[in-house]
VEXDREN-2710 file (C-alpha; in Angstrom, 1 decimal):
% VEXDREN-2710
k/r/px/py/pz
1/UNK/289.7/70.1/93.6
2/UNK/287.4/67.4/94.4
3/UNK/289.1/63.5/94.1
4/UNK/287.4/61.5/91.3
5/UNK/289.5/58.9/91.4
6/UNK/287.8/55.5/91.9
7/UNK/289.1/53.6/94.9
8/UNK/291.6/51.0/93.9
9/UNK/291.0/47.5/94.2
10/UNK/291.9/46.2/97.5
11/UNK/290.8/42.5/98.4
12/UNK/291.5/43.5/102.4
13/UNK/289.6/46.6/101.9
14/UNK/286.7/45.1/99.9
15/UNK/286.2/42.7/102.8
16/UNK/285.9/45.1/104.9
17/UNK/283.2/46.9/102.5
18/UNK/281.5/43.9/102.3
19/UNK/281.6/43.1/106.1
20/UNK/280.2/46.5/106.9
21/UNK/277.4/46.5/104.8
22/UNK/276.5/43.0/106.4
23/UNK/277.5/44.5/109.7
24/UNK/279.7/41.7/110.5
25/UNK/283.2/41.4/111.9
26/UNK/285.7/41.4/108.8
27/UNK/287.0/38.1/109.8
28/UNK/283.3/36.8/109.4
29/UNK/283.9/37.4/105.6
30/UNK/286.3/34.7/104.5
31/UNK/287.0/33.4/101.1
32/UNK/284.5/30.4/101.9
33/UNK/282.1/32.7/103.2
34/UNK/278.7/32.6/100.6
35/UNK/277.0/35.9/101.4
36/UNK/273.6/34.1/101.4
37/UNK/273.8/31.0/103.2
38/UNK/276.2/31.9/105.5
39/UNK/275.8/35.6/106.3
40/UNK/271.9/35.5/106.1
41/UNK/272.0/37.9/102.7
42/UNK/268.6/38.8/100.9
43/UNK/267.9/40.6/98.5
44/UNK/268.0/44.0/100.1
45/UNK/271.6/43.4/101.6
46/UNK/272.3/42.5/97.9
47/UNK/271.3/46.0/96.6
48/UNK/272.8/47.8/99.6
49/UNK/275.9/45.3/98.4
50/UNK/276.0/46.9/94.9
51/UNK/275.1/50.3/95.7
52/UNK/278.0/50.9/97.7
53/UNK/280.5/49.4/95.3
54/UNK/279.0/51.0/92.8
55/UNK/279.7/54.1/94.2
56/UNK/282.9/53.1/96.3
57/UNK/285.0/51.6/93.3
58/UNK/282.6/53.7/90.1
59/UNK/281.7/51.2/87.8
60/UNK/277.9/49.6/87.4
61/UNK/276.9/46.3/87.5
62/UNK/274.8/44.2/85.4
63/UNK/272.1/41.5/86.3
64/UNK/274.5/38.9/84.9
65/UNK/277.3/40.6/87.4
66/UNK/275.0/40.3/90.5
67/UNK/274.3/37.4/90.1
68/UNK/277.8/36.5/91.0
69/UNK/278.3/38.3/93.6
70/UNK/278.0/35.4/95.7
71/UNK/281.4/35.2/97.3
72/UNK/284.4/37.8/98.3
73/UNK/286.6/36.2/95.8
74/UNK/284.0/36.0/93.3
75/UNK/283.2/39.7/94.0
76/UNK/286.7/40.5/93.9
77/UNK/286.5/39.5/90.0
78/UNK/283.9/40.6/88.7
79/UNK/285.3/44.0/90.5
80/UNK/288.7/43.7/88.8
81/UNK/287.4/42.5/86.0
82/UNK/285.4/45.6/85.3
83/UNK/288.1/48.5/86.5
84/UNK/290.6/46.4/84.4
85/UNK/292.6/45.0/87.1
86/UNK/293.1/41.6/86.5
87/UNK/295.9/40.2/85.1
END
């Protein structure tokens, strides 16, 4: 039987997400770390950033969403925000 579970929310292994799609060393990817400005992000890496969270953790952002996709921590929100992990 196939697993359809989403992936749980993991702020160690979103980093790592994040970092690979950016194809950065993990530790490049710090809390402070703007995904723009610091790790050269356009808006290609954005959509590769999206797609594979989208199908990583199975939820689907909005425009509103993306745009705040600007940071780990502020990804790590929006993320638990949407699978209803927040507290």
């Amino acid at each position: 039987m196939p697993d359809t579970q989403p992936t749980p929310l993991d702020l160690e292994d979103l980093r790592r997400t994040i970092a690979e799609v950016f194809c950065v060393d993990p530790g490049e990817v710090t809390d402070e770390t703007r995904f723009v400005e610091d790790l050269g992000g356009d808006s290609l890496l954005a959509l590769e950033v999206i797609v594979a969270l989208e199908k990583k953790y199975t939820v689907r952002f909005a425009e509103s969403d993306v745009r705040a996709l600007t940071t780990l921590p502020r990804t790590y929100d929006v993320l638990a925000d949407k699978l209803g992990a927040h507290g």
